[in-house]
C-alpha positions, 0 to 999 in steps of 0.5 A, a space after each residue: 086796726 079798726 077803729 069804729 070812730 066817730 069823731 076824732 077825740 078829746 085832747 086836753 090841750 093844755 099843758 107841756 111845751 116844746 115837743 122835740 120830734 116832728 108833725 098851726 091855725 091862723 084866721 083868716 076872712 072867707 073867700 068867694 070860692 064856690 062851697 065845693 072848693 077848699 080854703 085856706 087858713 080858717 078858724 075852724 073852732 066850733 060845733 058839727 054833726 059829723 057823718 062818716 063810714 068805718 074802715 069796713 064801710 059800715 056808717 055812723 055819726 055824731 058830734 064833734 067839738 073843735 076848740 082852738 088852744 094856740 097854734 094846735 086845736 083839741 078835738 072832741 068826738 061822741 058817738 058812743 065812745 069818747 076820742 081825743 085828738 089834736 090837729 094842725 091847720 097847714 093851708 086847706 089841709 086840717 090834719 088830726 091825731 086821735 085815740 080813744 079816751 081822753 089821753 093821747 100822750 105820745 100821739 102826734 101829727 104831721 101835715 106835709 104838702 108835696 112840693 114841685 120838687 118833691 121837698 116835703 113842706 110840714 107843719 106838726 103838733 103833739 097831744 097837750 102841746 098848744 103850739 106847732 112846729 114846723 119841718 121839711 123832708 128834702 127827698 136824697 133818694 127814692 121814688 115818689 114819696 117814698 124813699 129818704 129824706 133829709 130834715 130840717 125843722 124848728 121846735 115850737 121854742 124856736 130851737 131847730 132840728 136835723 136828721 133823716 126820715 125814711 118813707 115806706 110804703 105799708 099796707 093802704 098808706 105810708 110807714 114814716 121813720 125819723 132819725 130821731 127814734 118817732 114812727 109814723 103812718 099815714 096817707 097821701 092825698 092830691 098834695 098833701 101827707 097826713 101822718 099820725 105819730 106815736 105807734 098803733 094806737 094813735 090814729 089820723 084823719 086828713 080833713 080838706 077845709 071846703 069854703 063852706 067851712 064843711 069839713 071833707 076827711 079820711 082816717 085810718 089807724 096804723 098800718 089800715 089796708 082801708 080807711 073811713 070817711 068823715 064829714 063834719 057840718 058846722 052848727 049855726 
């Protein structure tokens, strides 16, 4: 699905409460790290210039606009077209969900990171939902990220979850299945999965938080062979 995006959507955060399926953003001062090297756990609400490839490697560019709404944030781009998205902070990882307008019902993300013993360690959040929930994928069979997973997970209300997940490989990602009837795809990158949730329309994007508060991402929509590049600059 070639999505000629340029930015990743507009979700209007403000509504529903719990979600009942998988996928939080605290503030924190900044480190003294170099600007190349990410951080963690930033407020990452505001303005950019973003600057990116498509899926086919033709480059574009635009605005984007972050607002922070609880534990999940809403994402605004132009470029032509408008995308809506939602997105979850889980440590120097920002993990996004868009599609195109301003509706993204049913669509959802998943951040995991990859623990030493292969337990996936996730955070999620869905489109007009502005709190988080929380999950771990406990590997049982397979090789590498893919294969099956037992689950454990709480709901933004606190009620917790179990069930089964199944890991894929598909095309240039990952195809996600839970036990509970969700669909996913994403991709992995260093130590940590992105997974867009809610079928081919709802796309993804996995930014690394840089300690200059520049935004480093790679998207696809479900099922790319390829993917495309973002970077946002934060305006003064």
């Amino acid at each position: 699905m070639l999505i000629a995006i340029v930015f990743l959507l507009v979700c209007v955060l403000g509504c529903g409460k719990s979600a009942q399926t998988p996928t939080g953003a605290s503030t924190a001062p900044a480190n003294t790290a170099t600007p190349n090297q990410p951080v963690a756990n930033t407020d990452v609400a505001g303005h950019y210039d973003v600057t990116g490839t498509n899926e086919d490697g033709s480059p574009y560019k635009g605005a984007l606009e972050i607002i922070k709404h609880g534990d999940a944030y809403q994402f605004r781009w132009n470029a032509g077209k408008e995308y809506d998205g939602v997105g979850v902070e889980n440590g120097s990882v920002l993990a996004v969900t868009f599609t195109e307008g301003t509706d993204g019902k049913g669509c959802g993300v998943v951040t995991y990171k990859v623990l030493g013993d292969g337990t996936l360690d996730g955070k999620w959040g869905f489109w007009g939902v502005n709190e988080a929930g929380a999950e771990k994928a406990k590997h049982t069979k397979g090789i590498g990220l893919t294969g099956d997973y037992a689950i454990s997970g709480a709901n933004p209300d606190g009620k917790a979850y179990g069930g089964t997940l199944a890991v894929t490989a598909s095309g240039g990602g990952y195809k996600f299945i839970w036990s509970n009837g969700s669909e996913g795809y994403g991709i992995s990158r260093g130590e940590t999965v992105t997974v867009g949730v809610g079928g081919s329309r709802c796309a993804f994007v996995a930014y690394e938080i840089k300690a200059n508060g520049m935004l480093d991402g790679v998207w696809g929509g479900y099922g790319s062979e390829k993917t495309g590049t973002e970077k946002a600059t934060k305006k003064n």
